[in-house]
KEPA-820244 format. One record per residue (C-alpha): residue in three letters; x, y, z. Coordinates in steps of 0.05 Angstrom, whole numbers, plus 5000, padded with zeros to 4 digits. Example, Ala and Ser with C-alpha at 12.3 -4.5 7.8 and 13.67 -1.06 7.14 Angstrom:
<sites>
ALA524649105156/SER527349795143/
</sites>
This chain:
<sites>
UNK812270808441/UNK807271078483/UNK807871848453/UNK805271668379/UNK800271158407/UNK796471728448/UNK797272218402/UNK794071758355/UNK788071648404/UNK788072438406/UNK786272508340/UNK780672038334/UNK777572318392/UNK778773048354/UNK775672778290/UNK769972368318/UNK765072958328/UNK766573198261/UNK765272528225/UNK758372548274/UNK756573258254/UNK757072958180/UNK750372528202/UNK746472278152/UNK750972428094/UNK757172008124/UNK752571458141/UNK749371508066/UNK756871458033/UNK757670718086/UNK751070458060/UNK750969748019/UNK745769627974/UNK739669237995/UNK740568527986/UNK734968497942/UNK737468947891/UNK742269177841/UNK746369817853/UNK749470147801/UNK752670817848/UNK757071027787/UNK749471227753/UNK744871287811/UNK741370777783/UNK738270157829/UNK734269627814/UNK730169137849/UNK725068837805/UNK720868217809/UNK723167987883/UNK715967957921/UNK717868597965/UNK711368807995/UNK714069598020/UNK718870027996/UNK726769738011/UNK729070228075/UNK736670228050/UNK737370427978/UNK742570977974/UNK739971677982/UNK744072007921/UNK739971527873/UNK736171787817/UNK733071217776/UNK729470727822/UNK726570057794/UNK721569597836/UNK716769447778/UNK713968657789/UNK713368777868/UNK707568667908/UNK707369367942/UNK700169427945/UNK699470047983/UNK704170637971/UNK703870998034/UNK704971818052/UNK712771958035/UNK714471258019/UNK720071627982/UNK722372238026/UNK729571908039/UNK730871937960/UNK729872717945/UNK734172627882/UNK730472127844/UNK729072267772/UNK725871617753/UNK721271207800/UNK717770487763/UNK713270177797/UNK709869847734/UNK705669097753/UNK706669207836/UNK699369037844/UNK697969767874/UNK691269847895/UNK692370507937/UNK696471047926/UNK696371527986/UNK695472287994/UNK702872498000/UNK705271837970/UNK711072257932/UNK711972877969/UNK719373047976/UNK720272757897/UNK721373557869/UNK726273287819/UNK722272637789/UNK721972667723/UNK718072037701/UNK712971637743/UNK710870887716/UNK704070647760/UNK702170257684/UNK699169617697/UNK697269647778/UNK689969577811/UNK688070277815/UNK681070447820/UNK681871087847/UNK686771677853/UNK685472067917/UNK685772847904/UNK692772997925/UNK697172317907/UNK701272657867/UNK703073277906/UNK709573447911/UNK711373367834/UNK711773957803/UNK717973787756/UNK714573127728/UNK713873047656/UNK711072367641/UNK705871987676/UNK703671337666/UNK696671007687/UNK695870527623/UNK693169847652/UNK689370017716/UNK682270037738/UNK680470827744/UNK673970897734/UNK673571587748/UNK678672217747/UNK675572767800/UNK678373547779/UNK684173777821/UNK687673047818/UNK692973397772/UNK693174027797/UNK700273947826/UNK703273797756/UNK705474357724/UNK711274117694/UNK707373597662/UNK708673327578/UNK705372577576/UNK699772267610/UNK697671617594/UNK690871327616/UNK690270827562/UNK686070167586/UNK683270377650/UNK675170337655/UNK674271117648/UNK666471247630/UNK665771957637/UNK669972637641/UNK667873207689/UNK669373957675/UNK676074177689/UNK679273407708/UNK685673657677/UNK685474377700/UNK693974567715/UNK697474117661/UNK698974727620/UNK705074307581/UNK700873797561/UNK701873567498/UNK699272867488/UNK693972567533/UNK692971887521/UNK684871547539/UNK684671057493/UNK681870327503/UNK676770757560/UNK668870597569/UNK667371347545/UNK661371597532/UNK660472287558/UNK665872867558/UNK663273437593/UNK662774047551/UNK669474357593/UNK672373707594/UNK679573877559/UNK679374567587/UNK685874867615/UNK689774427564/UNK693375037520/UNK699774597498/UNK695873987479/UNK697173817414/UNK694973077410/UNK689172677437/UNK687871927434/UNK680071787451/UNK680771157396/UNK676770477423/UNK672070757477/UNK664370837468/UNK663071507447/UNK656371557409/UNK656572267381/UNK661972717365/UNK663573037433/UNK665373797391/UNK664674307453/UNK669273867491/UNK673873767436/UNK673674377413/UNK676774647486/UNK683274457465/UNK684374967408/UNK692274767397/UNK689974007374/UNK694973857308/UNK691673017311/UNK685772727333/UNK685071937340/UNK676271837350/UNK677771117321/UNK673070467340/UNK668070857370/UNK660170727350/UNK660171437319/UNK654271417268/UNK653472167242/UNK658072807240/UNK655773477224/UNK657674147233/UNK652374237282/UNK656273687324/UNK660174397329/UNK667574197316/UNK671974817331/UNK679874577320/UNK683675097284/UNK689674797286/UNK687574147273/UNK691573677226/UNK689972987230/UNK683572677253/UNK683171907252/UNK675271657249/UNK677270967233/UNK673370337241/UNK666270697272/UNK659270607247/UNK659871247207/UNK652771207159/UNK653671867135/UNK657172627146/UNK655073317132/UNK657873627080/UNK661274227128/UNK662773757185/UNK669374067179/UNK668474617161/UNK672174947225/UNK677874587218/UNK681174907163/UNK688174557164/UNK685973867166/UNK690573547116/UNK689372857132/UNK682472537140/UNK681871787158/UNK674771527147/UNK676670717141/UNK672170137160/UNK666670517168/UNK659470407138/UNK658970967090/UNK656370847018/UNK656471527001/UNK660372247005/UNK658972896997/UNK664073416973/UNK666573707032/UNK666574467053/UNK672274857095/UNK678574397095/UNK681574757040/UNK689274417053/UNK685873707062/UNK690873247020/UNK688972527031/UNK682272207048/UNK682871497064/UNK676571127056/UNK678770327051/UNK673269897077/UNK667370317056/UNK661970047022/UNK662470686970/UNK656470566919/UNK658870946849/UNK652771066816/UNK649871726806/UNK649871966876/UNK657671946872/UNK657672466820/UNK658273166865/UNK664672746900/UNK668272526840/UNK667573186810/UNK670173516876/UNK676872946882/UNK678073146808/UNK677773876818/UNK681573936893/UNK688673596903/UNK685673066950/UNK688472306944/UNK683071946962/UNK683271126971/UNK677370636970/UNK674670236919/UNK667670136889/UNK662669546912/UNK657869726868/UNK654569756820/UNK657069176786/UNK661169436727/UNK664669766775/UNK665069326829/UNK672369346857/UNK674969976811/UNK678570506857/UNK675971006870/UNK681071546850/UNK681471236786/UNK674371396772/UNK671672046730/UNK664872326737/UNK664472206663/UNK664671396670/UNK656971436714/UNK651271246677/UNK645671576701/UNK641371556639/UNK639871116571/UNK642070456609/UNK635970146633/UNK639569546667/UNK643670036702/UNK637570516723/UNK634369846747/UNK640069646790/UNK640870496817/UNK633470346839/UNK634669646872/UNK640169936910/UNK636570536926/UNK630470076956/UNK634769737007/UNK635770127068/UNK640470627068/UNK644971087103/UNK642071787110/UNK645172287062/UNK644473007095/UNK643373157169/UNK638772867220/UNK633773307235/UNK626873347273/UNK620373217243/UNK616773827246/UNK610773797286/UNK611173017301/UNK612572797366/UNK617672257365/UNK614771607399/UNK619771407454/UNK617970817513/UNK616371117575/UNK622370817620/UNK627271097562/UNK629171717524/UNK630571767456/UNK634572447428/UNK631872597363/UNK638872917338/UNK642872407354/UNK638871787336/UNK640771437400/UNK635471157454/UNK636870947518/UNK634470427578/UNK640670387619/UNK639469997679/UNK632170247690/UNK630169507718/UNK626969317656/UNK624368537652/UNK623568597574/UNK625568917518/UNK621569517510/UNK618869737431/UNK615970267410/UNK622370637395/UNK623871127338/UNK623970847272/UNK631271237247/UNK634570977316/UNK641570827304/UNK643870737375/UNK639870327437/UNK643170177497/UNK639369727537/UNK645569557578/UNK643869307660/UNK636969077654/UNK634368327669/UNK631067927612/UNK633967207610/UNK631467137543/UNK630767587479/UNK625167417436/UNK622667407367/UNK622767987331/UNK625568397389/UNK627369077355/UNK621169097304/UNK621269707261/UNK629269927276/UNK631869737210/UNK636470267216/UNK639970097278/UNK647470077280/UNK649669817353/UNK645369537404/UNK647669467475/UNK645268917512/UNK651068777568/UNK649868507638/UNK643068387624/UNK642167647646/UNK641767407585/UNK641366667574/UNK637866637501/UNK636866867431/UNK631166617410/UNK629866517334/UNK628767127298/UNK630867527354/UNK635567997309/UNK630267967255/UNK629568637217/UNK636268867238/UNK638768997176/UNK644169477179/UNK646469277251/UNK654269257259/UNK655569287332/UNK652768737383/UNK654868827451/UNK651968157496/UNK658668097541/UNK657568037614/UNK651567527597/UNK650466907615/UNK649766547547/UNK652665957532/UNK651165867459/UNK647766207399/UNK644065917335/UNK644366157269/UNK637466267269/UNK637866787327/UNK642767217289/UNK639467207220/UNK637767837187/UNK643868147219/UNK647968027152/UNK651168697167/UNK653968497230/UNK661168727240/UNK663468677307/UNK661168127361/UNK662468257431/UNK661467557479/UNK666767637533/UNK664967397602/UNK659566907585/UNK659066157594/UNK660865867524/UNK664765187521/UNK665965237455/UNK666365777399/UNK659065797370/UNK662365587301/UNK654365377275/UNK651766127288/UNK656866447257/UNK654766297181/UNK649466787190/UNK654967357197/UNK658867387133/UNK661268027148/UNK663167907220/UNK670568387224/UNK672068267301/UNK669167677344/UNK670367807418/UNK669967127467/UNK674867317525/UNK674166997594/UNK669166477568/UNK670565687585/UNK671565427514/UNK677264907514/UNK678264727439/UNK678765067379/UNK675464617328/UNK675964517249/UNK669164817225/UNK669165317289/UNK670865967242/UNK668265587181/UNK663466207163/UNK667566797177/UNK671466927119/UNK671667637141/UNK674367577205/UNK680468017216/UNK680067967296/UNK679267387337/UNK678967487419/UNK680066837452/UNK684767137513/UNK682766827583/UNK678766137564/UNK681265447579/UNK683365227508/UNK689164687501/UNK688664487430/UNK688364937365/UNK686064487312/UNK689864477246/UNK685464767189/UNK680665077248/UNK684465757230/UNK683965637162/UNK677465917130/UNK679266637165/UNK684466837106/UNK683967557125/UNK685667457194/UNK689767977226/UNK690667977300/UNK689267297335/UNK689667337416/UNK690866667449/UNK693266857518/UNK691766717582/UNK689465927557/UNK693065287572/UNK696365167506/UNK702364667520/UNK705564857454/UNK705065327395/UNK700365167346/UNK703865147289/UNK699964777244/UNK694265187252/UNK697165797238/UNK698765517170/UNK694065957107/UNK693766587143/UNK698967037102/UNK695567637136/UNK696967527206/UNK700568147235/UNK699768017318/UNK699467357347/UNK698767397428/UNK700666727466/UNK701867017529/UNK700266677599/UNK700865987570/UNK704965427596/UNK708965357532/UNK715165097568/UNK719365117501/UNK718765327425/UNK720964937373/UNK724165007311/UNK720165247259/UNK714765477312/UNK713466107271/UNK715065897204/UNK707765907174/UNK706766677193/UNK713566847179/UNK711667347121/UNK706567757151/UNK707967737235/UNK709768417262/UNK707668347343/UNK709067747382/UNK707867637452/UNK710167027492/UNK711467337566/UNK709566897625/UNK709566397586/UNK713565967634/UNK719365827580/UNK725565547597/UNK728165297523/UNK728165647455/UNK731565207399/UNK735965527353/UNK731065467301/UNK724865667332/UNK724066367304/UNK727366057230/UNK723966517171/UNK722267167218/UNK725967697194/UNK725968477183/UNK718568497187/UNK717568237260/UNK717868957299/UNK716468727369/UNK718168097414/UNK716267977489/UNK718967437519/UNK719667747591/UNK716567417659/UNK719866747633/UNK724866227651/UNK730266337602/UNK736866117633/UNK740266107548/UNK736766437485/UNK740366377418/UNK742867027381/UNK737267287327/UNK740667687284/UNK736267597226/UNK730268057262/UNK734168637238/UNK726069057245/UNK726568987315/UNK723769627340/UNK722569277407/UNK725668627447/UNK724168477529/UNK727867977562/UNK726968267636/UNK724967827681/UNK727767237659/UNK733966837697/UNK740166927650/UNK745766447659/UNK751466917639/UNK756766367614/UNK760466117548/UNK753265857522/UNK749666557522/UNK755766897490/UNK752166997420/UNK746867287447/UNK751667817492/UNK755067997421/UNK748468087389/UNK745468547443/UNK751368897449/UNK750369087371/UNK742369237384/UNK741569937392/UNK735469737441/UNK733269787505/UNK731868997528/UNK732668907595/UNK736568267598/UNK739768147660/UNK744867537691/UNK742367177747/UNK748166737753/UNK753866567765/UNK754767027827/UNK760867517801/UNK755267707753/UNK747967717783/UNK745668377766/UNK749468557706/UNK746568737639/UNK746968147593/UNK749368697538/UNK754568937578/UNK758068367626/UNK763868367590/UNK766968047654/UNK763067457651/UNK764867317573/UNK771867327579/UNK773866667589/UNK769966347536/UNK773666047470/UNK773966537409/UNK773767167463/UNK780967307455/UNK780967117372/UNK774767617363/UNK778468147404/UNK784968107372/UNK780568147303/UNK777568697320/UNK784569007340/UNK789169217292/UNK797068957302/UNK801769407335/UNK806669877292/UNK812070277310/UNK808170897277/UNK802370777315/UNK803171067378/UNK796671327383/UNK792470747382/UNK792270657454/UNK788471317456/UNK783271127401/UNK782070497433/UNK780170867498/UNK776271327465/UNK772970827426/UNK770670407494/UNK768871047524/UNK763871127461/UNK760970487466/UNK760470517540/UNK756571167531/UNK752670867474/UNK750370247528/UNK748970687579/UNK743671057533/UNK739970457537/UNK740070177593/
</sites>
């Protein structure tokens, strides 16, 4: 007995240094998963979201490759917070409240592939955070705070495809911020504070092929720093105050294919202010403020020119473009407002033959009347020879560009004396509590005027009068807490009103008939805590209504009602208690409704039905559900692309297999019950060729286990076994094979899942 027994003891002492010499690797292999987490060590793939960890877990298996921890409270990333997972690919650390990302933070990560900071409290990236990735391909920054990029913060990104910087607070570019991302190809700084792009701003950028600049505050066409990037096939210059282009704005792109100037202040454009990008091929000039167009020189393959939202006058001035559009294969789109025979007529329906500019004298009469009103300018802006332009002295005021500018020169009222053909004034950071009477005399042609954090407590009567062809008022960051229609008269023209971050208890319903043409009315972070009938009762325009971040808990019904046109309505971040169904009822033209950050609790059957038609976006995360009825999404169907309902507390959620559109569903975040009950919806989101995010949080044999895909948990439930069998043809002697299909079928569905995880 005593022979086997020590030559059993002899071995283990032989193999014990071996299994020590194995180290780290034989320890790796004995590791369990952090309690904290789900490990999935068939796929490398661990996750370990939403659970209040403050630092990196210190026990997550070295071989894994895609890492989740998005919803933490991390904070601070500090030097090699990663160095024990060299073979990540994929590293989320989306919402973790990061306010500090540390040089070094990702050294040792040579084979990460995608990096998700979107949505943290990044103010600042120091210059070498990101060392140590030179295989990364996308980077994502959407959602933070940068306010400014410094050159060389990219340098160690070679490898680099995708970088988002989408809604940060970016104001300016220096030369050479994005010098080594040679395989850029889209660069994403939309929804930015821009102003100012450095002539070599883009330089060092030879793969890009598509840049998003759209909703930032560029004032003139930045062309030297556009024109860097020479491999540009789209350009998106969208919602910016943009007032002029010419081809001395000097707009270089070759390649150039697309260029979206949607939704500016455009007034006017040279005829060859493209002339330099000869394969434009789609030009989008919507929503702007241009009555007029003149042929246009050097696209010769342009093939669509979308102009919806103009106000295109078709008298005789329109000549020179309708005989161009019938000559060149352009579509164009747009219609006529005027003059009044052919108010409304489309524009490419229209042949220069149809103008009268002679032998009508009612028509001549009503030329002239139009022609007397103030207008946009039809060639370029140019000095006046020999005058010297009159400009106050705390200010300057560029000539070319029609802009004039007081920034934060500690001004205690509103200076005059500015040039007559200013379109732009930013008086932004100043201190005048009040604006007074006939504030802006002699500016009749001023498109946007800038008044933020100003201190700001009144408009007096009259203050906007003379302001004729104004269309962007910026007074957020103010301390206002109400307007009168007298202090916004004479601003008919008025398009888009920005309020957020003042001191209004209620929406200033009264001043808003003097702004017929109001598009987008912007009242975030305010303290208004009802939405009243008669509130929007002027605004038949309205498209966009910003109410995010107040304290409103009722919606009236009818106080939605005289905005027909009304396209995006933002009602998050309030204390709504339920939908507000009824006042959603006689807008057939909602597309986005955001409801997010409310305690809704439950929805309702029905809770959509008056927007049915026409929704496309909705957004109820945090919304601190824990019931949906069967019902409550009853007439949404193929239209409805996207649905958030993550950061909730679903437990159940019915199947919804009539929003066959769905292009996007999240669930994450929400505390699944995986029994009999949410069956439906595992069969539906086992057919949804989505990524969702659904997860079981009980009972324990499942916690962890994608809703689509716990097949485990399911079994058990009545009808499992009758669907199965259904599904499964009966057994015949000749079909021996069938066992084989049916593996390879799981194994194809299995693959199919594990594409989207």
């Amino acid at each position: 007995m005593e022979g086997p027994q020590s030559s059993t003891c002899f071995s283990l002492v032989l193999l014990l240094p071996l299994l020590l010499l194995q180290g780290p690797t034989w320890c790796t292999a004995a590791q369990r998963c952090p309690r904290i987490c789900v490990c999935d060590n068939s796929r490398q793939r661990v996750a370990c979201r939403h659970q209040n960890v403050t630092e990196v877990p210190d026990t997550i298996p070295e071989l894994t490759q895609r890492l989740d921890l998005q919803g933490n409270m991390l904070k601070v990333i500090p030097p090699a917070a990663f160095q024990a997972l060299p073979h990540l690919t994929h590293l989320d650390l989306r919402r973790c409240q990061v306010e500090l990302v540390a040089e070094g933070a990702f050294r040792g990560l040579g084979r990460l592939l995608l990096l998700n900071l979107a949505s943290n409290r990044l103010s600042t990236l120091p210059q070498e955070a990101l060392d140590g990735l030179g295989s990364l391909q996308r980077l994502e920054l959407e959602g933070n705070l940068l306010e400014e990029l410094r050159p060389g913060t990219f340098g160690a990104l070679g490898a680099l495809a995708t970088l988002n910087l989408a809604h940060n607070a970016l104001v300016y570019l220096p030369a050479m911020v994005f010098q080594g991302l040679l395989q850029v190809h889209w660069l994403q700084l939309s929804h930015n504070a821009l102003s100012v792009l450095a002539p070599e701003a883009l330089a060092g950028l030879p793969a890009l092929r598509r840049l998003s600049l759209h909703h930032n505050e560029l004032q003139a066409l930045p062309g030297p720093a556009l024109s860097q990037a020479q491999g540009l096939a789209r350009l998106e210059l969208g919602h910016n105050p943009l007032t002029y282009v010419g081809e001395e704005d000097g707009l270089v792109l070759p390649s150039l294919r697309e260029l979206l100037l949607d939704h500016g202040a455009l007034q006017a454009l040279g005829p060859r202010a493209f002339a330099h990008c000869p394969r434009l091929r789609t030009l989008d000039l919507r929503g702007n403020q241009l009555e007029t167009l003149p042929p246009l020189q050097g696209p010769g393959q342009l093939r669509r020119l979308r102009l919806q939202g103009n106000p295109l006058w078709c008298g005789c001035q329109a000549r020179p473009l309708l005989e161009w559009l019938a000559q060149a294969p352009v579509r164009a789109d747009g219609a006529c407002r005027g003059p009044r025979r052919l108010h409304g007529e489309a524009l490419d329906a229209l042949r220069p033959s149809v103008l009268r500019c002679l032998g009508n004298g009612l028509e001549e009469e009503e030329e002239e009347l139009a022609a007397a009103r103030p207008r946009a300018p039809t060639r370029a802006p140019q000095e006046h020879e020999g005058v010297a332009q009159p400009c106050p002295r705390a200010c300057t005021c560029a000539s070319t560009s029609r802009h004039s500018s007081c920034e934060d020169r500690g001004l205690r009222a509103v200076p005059s004396g500015f040039p007559n053909n200013t379109q732009l004034l930013d008086l932004r950071r100043n201190h005048f509590p009040s604006v007074p009477r006939a504030a802006f005399p002699g500016l009749g042609h001023l498109v946007s005027l800038y008044l933020q954090h100003c201190h700001i407590a009144e408009l007096e009567a009259g203050a906007l009068a003379g302001l004729g062809h104004l269309v962007y008022l910026y007074l957020s960051d103010n301390q206002l807490s109400g307007l009168s229609a007298a202090a916004l008269e004479g601003a008919h023209h008025l398009g888009y009103l920005y309020l957020e971050r003042n001191c209004f208890l209620q929406v200033p319903g009264a001043a808003l008939h003097a702004l017929p043409s109001l598009f987008s009315l912007h009242l975030q972070d305010n303290a208004v805590e009802r939405l009243a009938t008669g509130d929007l009762a002027g605004v038949r325009a309205l498209r966009w209504l910003y109410l995010s971040g107040n304290r409103i808990t009722q919606v009236s019904p009818g106080a939605l009602g005289p905005a027909q046109e009304l396209e995006k309505l933002h009602l998050d971040r309030n204390q709504l208690r339920e939908v507000p169904t009824r006042a959603l009822e006689g807008l057939p033209a909602l597309v986005e409704l955001q409801l997010s950050g409310n305690p809704l609790r439950a929805l309702h059957d029905g809770a959509f039905q008056p927007v049915a038609r026409s929704l496309q976006l909705l957004f109820l995360n945090g919304s601190s559900l824990e019931q949906v009825s069967p019902g409550a999404f009853a007439g949404l169907g193929p239209g409805l692309q996207s649905l958030h309902l993550q950061e909730n507390q679903l437990q159940a959620l019915p199947a919804l297999p009539a929003l066959t559109g769905l292009g996007l569903i999240d669930l994450s975040g929400n505390p699944f019950r995986c029994d009999c009950q949410l069956l439906p919806l595992h069969r539906w989101l086992a057919r949804l060729n989505l990524r969702v995010g659904a997860t079981c949080a009980a009972p324990p044999t499942a916690r962890g286990q994608r809703v689509k895909v716990a097949v485990a948990a399911f079994e058990a439930c009545p009808g499992w076994a009758a669907r199965k069998a259904k599904r499964t043809p009966a057994f015949l002697p000749s079909a021996r094979r069938s066992p084989t299909k049916r593996r390879h079928r799981t194994a194809h569905e299995v693959g199919k899942d594990r594409g989207h995880l």
